[in-house]
C-alpha positions as CSV (number, residue, x, y, z in Angstrom):
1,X,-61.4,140.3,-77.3
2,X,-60.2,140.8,-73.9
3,X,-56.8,139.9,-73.1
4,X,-56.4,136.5,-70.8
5,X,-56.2,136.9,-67.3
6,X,-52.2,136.2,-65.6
7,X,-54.0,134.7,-62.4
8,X,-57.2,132.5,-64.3
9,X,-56.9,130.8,-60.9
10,X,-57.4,133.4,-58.4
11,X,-60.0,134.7,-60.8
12,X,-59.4,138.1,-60.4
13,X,-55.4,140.6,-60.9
14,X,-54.3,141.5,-57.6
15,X,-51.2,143.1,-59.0
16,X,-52.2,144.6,-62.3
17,X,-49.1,147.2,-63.8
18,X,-46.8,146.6,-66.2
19,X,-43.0,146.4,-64.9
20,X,-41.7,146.8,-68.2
21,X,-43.4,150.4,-68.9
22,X,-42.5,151.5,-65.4
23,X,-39.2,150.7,-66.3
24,X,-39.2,152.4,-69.4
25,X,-40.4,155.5,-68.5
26,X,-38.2,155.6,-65.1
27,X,-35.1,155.2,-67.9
28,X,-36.9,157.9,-69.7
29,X,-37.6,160.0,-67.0
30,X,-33.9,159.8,-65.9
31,X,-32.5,161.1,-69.0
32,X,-34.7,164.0,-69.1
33,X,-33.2,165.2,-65.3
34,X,-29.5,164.4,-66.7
35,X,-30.6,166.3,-69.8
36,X,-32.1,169.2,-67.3
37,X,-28.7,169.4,-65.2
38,X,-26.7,169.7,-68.3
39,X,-28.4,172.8,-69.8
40,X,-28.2,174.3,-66.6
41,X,-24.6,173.9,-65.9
42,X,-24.2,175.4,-69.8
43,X,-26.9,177.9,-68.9
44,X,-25.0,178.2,-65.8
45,X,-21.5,178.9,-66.9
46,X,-22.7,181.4,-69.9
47,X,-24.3,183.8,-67.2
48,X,-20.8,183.8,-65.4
49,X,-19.0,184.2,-68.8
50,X,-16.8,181.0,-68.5
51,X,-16.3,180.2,-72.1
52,X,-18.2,182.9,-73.9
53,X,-17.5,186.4,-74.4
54,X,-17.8,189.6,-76.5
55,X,-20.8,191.7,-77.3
56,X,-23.0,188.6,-77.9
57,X,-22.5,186.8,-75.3
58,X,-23.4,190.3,-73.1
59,X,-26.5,190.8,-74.9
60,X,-27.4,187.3,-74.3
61,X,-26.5,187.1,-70.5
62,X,-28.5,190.6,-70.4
63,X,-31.9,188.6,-71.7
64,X,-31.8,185.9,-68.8
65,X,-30.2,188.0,-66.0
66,X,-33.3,187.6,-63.4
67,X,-35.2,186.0,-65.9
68,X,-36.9,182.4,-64.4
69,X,-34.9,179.8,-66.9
70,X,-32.1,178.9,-64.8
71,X,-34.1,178.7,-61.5
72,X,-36.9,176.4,-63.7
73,X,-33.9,174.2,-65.1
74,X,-33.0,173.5,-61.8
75,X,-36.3,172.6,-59.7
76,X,-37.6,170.7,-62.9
77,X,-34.4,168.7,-63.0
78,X,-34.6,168.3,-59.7
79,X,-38.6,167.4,-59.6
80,X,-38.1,165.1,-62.9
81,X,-35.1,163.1,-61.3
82,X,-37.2,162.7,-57.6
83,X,-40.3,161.3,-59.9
84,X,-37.6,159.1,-61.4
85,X,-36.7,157.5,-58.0
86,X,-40.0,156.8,-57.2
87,X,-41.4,155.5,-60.1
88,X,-37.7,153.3,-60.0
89,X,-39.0,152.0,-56.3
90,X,-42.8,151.6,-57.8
91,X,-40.9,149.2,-60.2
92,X,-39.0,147.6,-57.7
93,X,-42.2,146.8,-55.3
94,X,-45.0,146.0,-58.3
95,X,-42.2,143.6,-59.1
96,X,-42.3,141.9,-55.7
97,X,-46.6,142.1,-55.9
98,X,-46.6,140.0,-58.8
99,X,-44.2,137.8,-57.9
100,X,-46.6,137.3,-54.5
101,X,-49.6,137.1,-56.9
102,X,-47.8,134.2,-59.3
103,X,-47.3,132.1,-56.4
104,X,-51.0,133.0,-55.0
105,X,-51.9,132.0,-58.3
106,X,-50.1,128.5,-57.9
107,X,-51.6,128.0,-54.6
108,X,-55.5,128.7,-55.8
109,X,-54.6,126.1,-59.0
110,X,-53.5,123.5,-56.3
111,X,-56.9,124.4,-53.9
112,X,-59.0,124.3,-56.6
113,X,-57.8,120.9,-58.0
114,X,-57.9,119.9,-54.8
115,X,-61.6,120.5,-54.5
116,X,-62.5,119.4,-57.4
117,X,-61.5,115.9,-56.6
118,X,-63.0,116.2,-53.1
119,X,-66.4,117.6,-55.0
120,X,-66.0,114.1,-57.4
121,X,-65.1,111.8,-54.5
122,X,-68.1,112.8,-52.3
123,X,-70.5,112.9,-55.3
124,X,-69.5,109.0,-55.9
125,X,-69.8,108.4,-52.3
126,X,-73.3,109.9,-52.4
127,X,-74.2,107.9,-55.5
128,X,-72.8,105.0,-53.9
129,X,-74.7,105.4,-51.1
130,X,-77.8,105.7,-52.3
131,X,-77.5,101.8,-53.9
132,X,-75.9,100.1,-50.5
133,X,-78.2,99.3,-47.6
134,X,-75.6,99.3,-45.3
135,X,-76.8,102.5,-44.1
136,X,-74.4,103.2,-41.2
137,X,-71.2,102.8,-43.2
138,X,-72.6,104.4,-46.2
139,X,-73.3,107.6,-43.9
140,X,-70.4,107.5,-42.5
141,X,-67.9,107.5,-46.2
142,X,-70.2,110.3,-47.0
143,X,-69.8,112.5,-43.7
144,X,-65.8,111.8,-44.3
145,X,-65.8,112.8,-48.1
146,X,-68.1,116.5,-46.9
147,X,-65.8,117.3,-44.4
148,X,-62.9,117.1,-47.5
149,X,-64.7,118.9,-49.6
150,X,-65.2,121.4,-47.1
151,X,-61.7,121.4,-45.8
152,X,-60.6,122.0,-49.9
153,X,-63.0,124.7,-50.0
154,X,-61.9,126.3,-46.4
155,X,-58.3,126.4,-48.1
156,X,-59.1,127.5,-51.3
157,X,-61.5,130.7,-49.7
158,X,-57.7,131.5,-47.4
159,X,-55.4,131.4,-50.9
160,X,-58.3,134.0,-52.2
161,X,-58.3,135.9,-48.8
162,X,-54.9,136.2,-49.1
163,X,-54.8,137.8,-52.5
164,X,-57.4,139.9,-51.5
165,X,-55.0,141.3,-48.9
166,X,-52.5,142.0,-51.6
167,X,-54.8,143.7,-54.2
168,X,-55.1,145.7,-50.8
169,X,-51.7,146.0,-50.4
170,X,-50.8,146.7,-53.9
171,X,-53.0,149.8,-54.3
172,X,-52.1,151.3,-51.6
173,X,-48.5,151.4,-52.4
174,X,-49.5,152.4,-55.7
175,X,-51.4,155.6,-54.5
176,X,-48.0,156.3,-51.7
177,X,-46.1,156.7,-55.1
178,X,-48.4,158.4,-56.9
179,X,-48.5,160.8,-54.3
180,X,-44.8,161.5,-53.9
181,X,-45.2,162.0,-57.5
182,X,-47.8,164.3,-57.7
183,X,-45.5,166.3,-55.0
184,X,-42.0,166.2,-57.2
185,X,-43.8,168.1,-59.8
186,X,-44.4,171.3,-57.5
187,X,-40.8,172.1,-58.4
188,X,-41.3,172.0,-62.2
189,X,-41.9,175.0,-64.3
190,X,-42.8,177.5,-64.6
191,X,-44.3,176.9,-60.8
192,X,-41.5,178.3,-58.7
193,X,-41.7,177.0,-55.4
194,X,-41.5,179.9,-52.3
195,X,-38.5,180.1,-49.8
196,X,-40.7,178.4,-47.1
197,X,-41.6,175.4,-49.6
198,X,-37.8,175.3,-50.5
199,X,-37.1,174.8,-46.8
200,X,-39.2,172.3,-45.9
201,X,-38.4,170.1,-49.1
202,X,-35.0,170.6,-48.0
203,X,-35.5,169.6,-44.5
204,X,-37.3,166.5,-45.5
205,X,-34.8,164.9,-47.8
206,X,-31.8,165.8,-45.1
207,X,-33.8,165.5,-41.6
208,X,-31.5,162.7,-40.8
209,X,-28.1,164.3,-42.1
210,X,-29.1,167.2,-39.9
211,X,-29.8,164.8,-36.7
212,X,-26.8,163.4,-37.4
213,X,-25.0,167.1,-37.6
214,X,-26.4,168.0,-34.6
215,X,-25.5,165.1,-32.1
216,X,-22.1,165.8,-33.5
217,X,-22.2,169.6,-32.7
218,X,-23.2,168.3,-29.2
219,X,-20.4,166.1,-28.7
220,X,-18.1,168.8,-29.6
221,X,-19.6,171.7,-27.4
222,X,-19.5,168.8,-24.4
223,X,-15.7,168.4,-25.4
224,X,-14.7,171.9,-25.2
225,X,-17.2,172.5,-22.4
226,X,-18.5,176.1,-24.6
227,X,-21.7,175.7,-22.6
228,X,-23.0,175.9,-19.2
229,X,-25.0,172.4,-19.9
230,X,-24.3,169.6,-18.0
231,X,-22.1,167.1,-20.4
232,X,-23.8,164.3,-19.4
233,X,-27.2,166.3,-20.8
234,X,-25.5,166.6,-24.0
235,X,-24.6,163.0,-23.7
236,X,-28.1,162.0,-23.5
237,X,-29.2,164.3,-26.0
238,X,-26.7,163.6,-28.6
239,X,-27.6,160.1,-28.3
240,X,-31.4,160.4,-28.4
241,X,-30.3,162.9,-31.6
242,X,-28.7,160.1,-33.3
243,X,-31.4,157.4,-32.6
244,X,-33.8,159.2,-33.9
245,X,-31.2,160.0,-37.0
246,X,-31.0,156.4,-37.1
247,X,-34.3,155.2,-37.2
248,X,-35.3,157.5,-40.3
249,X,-32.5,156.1,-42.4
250,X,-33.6,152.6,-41.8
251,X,-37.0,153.5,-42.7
252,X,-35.9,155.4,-45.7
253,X,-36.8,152.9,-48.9
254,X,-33.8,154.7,-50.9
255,X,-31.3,154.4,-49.0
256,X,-32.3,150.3,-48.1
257,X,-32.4,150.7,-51.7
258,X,-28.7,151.7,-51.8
259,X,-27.5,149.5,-49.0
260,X,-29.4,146.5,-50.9
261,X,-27.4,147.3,-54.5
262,X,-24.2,147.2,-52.5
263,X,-24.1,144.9,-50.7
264,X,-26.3,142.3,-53.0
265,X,-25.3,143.7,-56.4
266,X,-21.4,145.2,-55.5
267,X,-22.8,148.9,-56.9
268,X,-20.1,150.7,-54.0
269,X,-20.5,153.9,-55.6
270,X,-20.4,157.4,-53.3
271,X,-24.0,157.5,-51.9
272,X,-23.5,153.9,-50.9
273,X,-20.5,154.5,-48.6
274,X,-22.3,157.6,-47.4
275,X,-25.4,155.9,-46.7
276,X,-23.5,153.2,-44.8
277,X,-21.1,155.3,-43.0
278,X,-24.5,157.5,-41.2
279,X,-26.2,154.7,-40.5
280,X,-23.5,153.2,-38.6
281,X,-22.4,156.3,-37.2
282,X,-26.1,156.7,-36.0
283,X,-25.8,153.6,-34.6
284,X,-22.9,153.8,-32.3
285,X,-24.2,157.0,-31.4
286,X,-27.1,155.4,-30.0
287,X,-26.1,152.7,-27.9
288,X,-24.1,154.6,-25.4
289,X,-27.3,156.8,-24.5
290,X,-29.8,154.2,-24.9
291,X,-27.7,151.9,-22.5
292,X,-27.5,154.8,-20.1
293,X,-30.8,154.9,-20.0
294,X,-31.9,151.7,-19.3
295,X,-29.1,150.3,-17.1
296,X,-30.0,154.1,-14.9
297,X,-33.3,153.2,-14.8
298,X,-33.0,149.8,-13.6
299,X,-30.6,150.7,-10.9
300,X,-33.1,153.8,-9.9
301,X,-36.3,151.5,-9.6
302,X,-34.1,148.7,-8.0
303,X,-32.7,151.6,-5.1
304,X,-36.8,152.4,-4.5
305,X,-37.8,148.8,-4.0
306,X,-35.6,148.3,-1.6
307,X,-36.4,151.6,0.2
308,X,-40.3,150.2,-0.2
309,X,-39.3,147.0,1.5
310,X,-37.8,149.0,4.8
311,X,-40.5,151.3,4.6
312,X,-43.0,148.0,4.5
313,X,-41.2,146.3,7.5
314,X,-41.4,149.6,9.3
315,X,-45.0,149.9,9.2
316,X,-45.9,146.3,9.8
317,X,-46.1,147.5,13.6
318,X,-48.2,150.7,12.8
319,X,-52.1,151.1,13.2
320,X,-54.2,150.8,10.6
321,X,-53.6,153.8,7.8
322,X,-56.4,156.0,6.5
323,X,-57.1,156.5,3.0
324,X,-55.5,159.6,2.3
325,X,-52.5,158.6,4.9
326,X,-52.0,155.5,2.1
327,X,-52.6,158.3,-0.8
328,X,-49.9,160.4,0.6
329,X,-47.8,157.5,1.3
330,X,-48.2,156.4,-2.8
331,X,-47.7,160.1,-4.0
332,X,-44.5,160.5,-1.8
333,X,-43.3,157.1,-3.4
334,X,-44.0,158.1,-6.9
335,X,-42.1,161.5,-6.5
336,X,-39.0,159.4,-4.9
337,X,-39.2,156.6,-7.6
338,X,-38.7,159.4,-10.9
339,X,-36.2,160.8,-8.7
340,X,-34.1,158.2,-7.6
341,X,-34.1,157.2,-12.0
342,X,-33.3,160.3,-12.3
343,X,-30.3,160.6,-10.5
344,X,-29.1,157.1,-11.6
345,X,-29.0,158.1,-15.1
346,X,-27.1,161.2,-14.7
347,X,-24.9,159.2,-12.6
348,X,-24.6,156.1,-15.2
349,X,-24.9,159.3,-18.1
350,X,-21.6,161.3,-16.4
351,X,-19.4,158.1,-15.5
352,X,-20.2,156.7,-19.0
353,X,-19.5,159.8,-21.0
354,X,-16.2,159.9,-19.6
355,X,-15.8,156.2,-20.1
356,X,-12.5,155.3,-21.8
357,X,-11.9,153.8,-25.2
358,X,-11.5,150.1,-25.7
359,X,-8.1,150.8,-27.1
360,X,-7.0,152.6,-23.8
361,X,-8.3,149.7,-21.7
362,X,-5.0,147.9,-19.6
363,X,-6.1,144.4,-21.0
364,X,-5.8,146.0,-24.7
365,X,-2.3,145.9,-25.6
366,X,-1.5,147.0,-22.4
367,X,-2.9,150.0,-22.7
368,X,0.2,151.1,-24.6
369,X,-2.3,152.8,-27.0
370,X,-3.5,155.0,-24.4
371,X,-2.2,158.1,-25.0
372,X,-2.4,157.7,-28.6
373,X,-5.9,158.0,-28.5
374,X,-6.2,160.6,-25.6
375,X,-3.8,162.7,-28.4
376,X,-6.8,162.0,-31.2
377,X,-9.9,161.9,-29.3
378,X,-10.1,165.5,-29.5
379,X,-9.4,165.9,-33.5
380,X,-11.1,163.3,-34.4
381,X,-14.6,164.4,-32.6
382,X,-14.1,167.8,-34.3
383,X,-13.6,166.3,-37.7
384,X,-16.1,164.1,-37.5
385,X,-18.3,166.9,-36.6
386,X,-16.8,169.3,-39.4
387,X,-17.9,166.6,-42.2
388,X,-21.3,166.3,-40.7
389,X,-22.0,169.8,-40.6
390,X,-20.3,169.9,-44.3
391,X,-22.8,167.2,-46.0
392,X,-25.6,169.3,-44.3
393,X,-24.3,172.4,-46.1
394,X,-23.7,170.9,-49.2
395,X,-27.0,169.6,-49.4
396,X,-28.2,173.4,-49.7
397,X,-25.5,175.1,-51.1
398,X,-25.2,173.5,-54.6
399,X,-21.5,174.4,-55.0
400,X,-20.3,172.5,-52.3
401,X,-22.8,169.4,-54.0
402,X,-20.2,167.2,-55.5
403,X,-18.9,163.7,-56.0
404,X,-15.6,164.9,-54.8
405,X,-16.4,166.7,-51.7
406,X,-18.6,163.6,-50.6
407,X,-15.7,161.1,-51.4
408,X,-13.2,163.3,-49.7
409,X,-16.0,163.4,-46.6
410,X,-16.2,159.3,-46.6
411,X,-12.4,158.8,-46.7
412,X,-12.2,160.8,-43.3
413,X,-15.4,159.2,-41.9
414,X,-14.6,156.0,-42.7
415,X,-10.9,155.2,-40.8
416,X,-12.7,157.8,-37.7
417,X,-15.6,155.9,-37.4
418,X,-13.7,152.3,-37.5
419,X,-10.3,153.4,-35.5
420,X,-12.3,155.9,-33.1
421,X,-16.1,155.4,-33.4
422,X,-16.1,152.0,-32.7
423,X,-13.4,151.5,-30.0
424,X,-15.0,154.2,-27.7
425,X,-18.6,153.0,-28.1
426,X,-17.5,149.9,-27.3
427,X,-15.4,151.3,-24.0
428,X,-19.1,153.2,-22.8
429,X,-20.8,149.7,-23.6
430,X,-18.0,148.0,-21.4
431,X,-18.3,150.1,-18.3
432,X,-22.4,149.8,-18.3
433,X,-21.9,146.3,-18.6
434,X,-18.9,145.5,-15.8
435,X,-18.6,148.7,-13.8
436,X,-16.6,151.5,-13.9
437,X,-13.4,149.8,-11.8
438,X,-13.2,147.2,-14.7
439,X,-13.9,150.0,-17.9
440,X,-11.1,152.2,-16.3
């Protein structure tokens, strides 16, 4: 005896999976990687002889010195506790699918009540019909109780169309998991992954910590000026750097993930504060360059209109052009329209680089926090560029991979990105917006 259906009304599961076992073996799953980590720390800490010594303990450390079971402790800890988080997201979105499908669900019972009470009412009509010789009203009750039954049936086939779409939906997500799955188990033992599979693992879990690192770096090399590059090159750079930083944490399900459970659920714990402290730092690195960019451009196309309208008004008394006199004319335009953007955003890019903080602005206090933050511009930069070149470290040096180190790294992101961050993006955002006599 087969087991009923949870949609009878759609007629078919668009959303089939069990939330429950996913669950269960996610919680499983996660105690097997916490089980892994533990061994190897013990495993770890009896090769370097931390608690155990004598002849025993050398003939033991002798068995597994460049043996594989620490290294295969690791990775499959590692692998185990990515499948975790996958199959914990799986959860997450079959949740959401079935949800979808229960309403479907409610919305086929509706259509198909619906329809059956169109089907009735038309089917009395027609028997009704057929005894009245009043022909031309009779028709006419029938046409309007078809076109119900057809309008039932027209809604019903879109509730069905629509769950269609999200069987489509849902197996597709399905296999995206499955996949990531299949790939967290390349680390498990005894399959020792090679230096240049350890690298680009690596790169792809941290590709926006090391975006973000970079633009930093940038910032600080403009600074110091250790470069023969233009600063307002870096400045452009740095931002396109951290918009493209940016836009892979907001794509990124985990960290949504993380952002969601603290800001819906209160879970504030260290990867939340890190996760929201890069995003936002991405963010304000972004805006400077990206207004740049666009306020350049428009003040480069609007300088080469105006030079086309003189050029137009010059030539109103010329003869009559040839053709490749009119393509010379276009491909001399075109060469002076990228230039004439181009030099308005190195312009807009140098002026605004050197744009000063909100806090030093004269209509801010007076501008009696000027020097203040002339004094901590410098340090601050350079820190904030120290802790994003630390959290890339630390995400491949396992000793520098801990709970304290990141908390240590959000404390001095935190008060920099709010006190410094903030004020000077804002002072680059005023000057693009008013002018530089007003920003200064």
């Amino acid at each position: 005896m087969t087991a009923a259906s949870p949609y009878p009304h759609l007629g078919f599961n668009p959303a089939p999976g069990s939330t429950d076992l996913v669950r269960d073996i996610h919680r499983r799953l996660s105690d097997c990687a916490k089980e892994m980590e533990r061994a190897h720390s013990k495993v770890t800490k009896l090769m370097n002889g931390s608690y155990w010594e004598g002849d025993a303990a050398v003939a033991f450390r002798e068995q597994l010195e460049g043996g594989p079971l620490p290294l295969n402790l690791k990775n499959g800890a590692h692998s185990v506790d990515k499948a975790a988080r996958q199959l914990d997201l799986w959860g997450s979105e079959l949740e959401e699918f079935q949800r979808r499908a229960k309403k479907l669900d409610g919305e086929a019972k509706d259509a198909r009540e619906a329809l059956q009470r169109a089907q009735g009412h038309a089917d009395e009509v027609e028997r009704t019909a057929g005894r009245s010789k009043a022909h031309d009203g009779a028709d006419s009750a029938l046409h309007r109780a078809n076109s119900k039954v057809t309008t039932a049936q027209g809604d019903l086939g879109d509730v069905l169309r629509r769950a269609r779409s999200l069987a489509g939906e849902h197996d597709e997500t399905a296999r995206k998991r499955a996949r990531h799955i299949s790939d967290a188990t390349h680390k498990l033992a005894p399959h020792e992954p090679n230096a240049w599979d350890r690298f680009t693992d690596w790169l792809g879990d941290n590709l926006p910590d090391i975006l973000s690192a970079c633009a930093a770096v940038l910032g600080v090399i403009a600074l110091l000026g250790l470069t023969a590059v233009a600063p307002w090159m870096l400045f452009l750079a740095a931002g396109l750097l951290s918009g493209m930083a940016f836009g892979l944490r907001v794509s990124d399900p985990e960290v949504l993930a993380s952002l969601e459970d603290g800001f819906t659920k209160g879970e504030l714990d260290v990867d939340f504060w890190g996760n929201l402290l890069g995003a936002a730092g991405d963010f304000l690195g972004m805006l400077p360059g990206l207004g740049v960019v666009a306020k350049g451009s428009y003040l480069g196309l609007r300088s080469v209109g105006e030079s086309g309208e003189l050029l137009s008004l010059a030539a109103e008394g010329d003869e009559v052009l040839t053709l490749g006199q009119r393509l010379a004319r276009a491909g001399t335009n075109v060469g002076t329209s990228f230039k004439s953007v181009g030099s308005s955003i190195k312009s807009e890019a140098t002026a605004a680089g050197g744009a000063a903080s909100l806090l030093a602005h004269s209509r801010v206090f007076g501008g009696r926090l000027a020097p203040i933050v002339e004094k901590i511009d410098r340090p601050a930069t350079i820190l904030g560029a120290s802790t994003a070149v630390y959290g890339v470290a630390s995400s491949f040096v396992d000793t520098l991979d801990n709970d304290a180190a990141k908390t240590v790294s959000n404390l001095l992101d935190g008060p920099r990105t709010l006190g410094i961050d903030v004020p000077a993006t804002m002072g680059a955002l005023h000057f693009l917006l008013r002018g530089a006599g007003e920003a200064s």
